[in-house]
ZAGUDO-848320 format. One record per atom (N, C-alpha, C, CB): x, y, z; residue in three letters. Coordinates in steps of 0.001 Angstrom, whole numbers, plus 500000, padded with zeros to 6 digits. Glycine has a CB too. Layout:
REM ZAGUDO-848320
XYZALA
...
//
This chain:
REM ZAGUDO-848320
507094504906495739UNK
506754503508495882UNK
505278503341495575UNK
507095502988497297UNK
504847502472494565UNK
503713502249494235UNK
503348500972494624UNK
503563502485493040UNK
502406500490495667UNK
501961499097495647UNK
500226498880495435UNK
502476498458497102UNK
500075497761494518UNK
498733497614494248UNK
498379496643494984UNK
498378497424492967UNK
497150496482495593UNK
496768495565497167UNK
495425495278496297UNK
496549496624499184UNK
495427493798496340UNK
493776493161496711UNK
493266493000497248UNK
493279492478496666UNK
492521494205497847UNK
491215493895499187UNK
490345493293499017UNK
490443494853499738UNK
489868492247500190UNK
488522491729500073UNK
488227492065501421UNK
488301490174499630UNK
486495492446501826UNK
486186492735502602UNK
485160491363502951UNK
485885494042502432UNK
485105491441504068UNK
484362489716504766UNK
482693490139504223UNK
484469489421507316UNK
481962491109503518UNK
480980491234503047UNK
480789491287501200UNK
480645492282503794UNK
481392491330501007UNK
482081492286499177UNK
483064491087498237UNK
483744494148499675UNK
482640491987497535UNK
483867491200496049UNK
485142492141496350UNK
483197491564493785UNK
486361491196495692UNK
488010491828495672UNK
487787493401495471UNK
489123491142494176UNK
488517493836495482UNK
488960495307494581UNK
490485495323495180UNK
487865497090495048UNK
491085496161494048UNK
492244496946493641UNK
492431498505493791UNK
492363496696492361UNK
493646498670494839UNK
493921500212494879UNK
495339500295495339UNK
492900501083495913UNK
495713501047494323UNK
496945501432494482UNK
497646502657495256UNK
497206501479493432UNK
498926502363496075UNK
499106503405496570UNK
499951504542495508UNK
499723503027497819UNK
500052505931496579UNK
500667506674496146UNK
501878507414497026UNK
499792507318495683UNK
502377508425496767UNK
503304509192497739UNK
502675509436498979UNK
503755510521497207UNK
501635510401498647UNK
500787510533499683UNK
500239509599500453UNK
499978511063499351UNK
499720508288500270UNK
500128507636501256UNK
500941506517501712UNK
499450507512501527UNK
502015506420500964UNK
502970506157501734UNK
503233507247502838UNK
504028505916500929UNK
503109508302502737UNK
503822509471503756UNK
502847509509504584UNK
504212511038503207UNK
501539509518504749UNK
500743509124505807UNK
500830508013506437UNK
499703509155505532UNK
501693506886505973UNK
501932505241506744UNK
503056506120507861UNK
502924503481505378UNK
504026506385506858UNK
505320506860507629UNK
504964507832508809UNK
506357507655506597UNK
504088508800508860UNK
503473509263509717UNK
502918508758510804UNK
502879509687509284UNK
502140507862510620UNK
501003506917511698UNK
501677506379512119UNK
499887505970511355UNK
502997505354511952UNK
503288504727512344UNK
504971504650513038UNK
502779504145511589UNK
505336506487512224UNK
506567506777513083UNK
507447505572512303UNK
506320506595515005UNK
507716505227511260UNK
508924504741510446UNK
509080505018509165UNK
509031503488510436UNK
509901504474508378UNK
510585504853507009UNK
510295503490505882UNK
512467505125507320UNK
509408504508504500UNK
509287503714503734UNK
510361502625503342UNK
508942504360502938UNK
511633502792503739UNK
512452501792503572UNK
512755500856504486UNK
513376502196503252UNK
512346501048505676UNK
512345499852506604UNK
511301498774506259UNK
512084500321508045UNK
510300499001505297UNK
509105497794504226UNK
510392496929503593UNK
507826498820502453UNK
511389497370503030UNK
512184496119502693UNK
512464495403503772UNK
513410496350502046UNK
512441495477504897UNK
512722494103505903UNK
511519493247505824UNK
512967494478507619UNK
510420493445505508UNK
509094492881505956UNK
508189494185506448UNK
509332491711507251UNK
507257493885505731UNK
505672494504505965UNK
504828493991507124UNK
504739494178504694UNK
504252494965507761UNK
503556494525508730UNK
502036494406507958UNK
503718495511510039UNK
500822492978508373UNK
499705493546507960UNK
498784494906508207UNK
499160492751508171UNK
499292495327509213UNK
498565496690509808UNK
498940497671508454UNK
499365497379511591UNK
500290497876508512UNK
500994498410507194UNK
500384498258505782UNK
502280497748507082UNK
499868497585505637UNK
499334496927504373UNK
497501497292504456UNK
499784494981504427UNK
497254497454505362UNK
495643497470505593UNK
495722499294505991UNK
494926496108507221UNK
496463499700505961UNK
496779501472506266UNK
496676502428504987UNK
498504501744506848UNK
497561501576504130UNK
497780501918503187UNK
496243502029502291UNK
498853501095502816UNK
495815500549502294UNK
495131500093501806UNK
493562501015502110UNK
495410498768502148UNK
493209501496503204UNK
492343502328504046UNK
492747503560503327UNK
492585502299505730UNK
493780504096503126UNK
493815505526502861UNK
493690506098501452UNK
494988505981503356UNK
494348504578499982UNK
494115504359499097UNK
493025504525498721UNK
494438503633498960UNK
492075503728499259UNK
490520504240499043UNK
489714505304499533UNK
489792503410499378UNK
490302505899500542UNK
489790507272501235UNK
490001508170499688UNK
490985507942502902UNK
491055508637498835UNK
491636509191497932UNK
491268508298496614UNK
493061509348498314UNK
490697507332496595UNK
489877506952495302UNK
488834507112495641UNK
489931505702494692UNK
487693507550496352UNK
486455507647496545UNK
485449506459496917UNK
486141508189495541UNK
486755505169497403UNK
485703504013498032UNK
485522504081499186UNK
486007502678497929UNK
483906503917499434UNK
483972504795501087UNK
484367503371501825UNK
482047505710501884UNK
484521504230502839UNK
485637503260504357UNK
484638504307505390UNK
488323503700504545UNK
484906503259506659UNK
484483503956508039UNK
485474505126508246UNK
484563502870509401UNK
485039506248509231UNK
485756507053509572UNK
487192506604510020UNK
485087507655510385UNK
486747505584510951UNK
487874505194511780UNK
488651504245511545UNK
487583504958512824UNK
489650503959510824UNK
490658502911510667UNK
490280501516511042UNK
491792503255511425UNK
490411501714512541UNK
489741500000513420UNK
488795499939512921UNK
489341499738515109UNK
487431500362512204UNK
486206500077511996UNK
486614499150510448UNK
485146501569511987UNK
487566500093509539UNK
488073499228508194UNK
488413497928508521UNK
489361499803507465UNK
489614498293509443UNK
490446496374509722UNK
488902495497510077UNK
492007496180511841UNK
488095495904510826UNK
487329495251511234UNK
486275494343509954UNK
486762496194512155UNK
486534495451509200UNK
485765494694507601UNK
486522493984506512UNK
485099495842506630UNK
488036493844507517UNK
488632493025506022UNK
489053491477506285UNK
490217493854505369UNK
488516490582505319UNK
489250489442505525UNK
490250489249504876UNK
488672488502505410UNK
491430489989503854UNK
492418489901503477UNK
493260491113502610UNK
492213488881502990UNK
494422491158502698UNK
495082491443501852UNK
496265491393501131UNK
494960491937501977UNK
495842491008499947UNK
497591490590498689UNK
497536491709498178UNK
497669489186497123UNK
499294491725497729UNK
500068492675497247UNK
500219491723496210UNK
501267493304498046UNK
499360492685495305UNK
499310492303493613UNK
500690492498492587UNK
498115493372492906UNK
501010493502492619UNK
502728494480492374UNK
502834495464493261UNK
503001495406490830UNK
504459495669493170UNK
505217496144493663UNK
506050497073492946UNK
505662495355494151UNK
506281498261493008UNK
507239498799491954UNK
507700499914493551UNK
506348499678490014UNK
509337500132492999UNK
510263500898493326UNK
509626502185492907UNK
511566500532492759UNK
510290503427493998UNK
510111504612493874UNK
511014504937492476UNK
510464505319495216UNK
512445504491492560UNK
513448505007491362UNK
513998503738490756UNK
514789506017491917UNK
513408503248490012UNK
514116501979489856UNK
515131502061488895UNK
513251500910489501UNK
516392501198488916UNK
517465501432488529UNK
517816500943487826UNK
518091501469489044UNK
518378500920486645UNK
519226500468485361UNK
520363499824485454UNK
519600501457484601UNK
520731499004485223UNK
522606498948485216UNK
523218500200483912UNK
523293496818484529UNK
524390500370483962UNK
525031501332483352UNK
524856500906481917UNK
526445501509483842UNK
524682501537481161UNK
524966500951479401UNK
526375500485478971UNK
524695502244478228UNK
526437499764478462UNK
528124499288478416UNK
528458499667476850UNK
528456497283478771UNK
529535500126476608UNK
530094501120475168UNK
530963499556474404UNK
531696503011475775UNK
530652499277473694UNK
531020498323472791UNK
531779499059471212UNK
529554497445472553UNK
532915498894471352UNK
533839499423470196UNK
533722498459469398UNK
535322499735470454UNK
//
């Protein structure tokens, strides 16, 4: 699952960072659920986790501590969205 998030921080201009496996599997970790329970609805914490760890692993620095990040953000949109396996319908054989 790849999602690209527009952070803005209540000091800063937007930026863009996308997640990866790795952290999705650190959300699923922290928070003790399954990347597929995000199809019911996203929590913002969820979205600002991601978003925190995204940039830990792109090299935009963040506070040590998580609460210190939330504390610097005034928003975040989910720019795209893409599926881990996304799926085709079958090819259909035309005689």
């Amino acid at each position: 699952m790849k999602i690209t998030l527009q952070v803005t921080e209540n000091t800063g201009e937007p930026y863009t960072v996308t997640t990866n496996l790795f952290t999705v599997v650190a959300m699923e970790r922290k928070f003790k659920i399954k990347a597929s329970d995000l199809a019911n609805g996203i929590a913002i914490e969820h979205l600002a986790f991601m978003a925190y760890e995204s940039c830990k692993q792109n090299n935009i620095p963040v506070p040590p501590a998580f609460d210190d990040y939330l504390k610097r953000l005034d928003s975040i949109d989910v720019v795209q969205q893409e599926t881990a396996n996304p799926t085709e319908g079958e090819p259909t054989h035309e005689a």
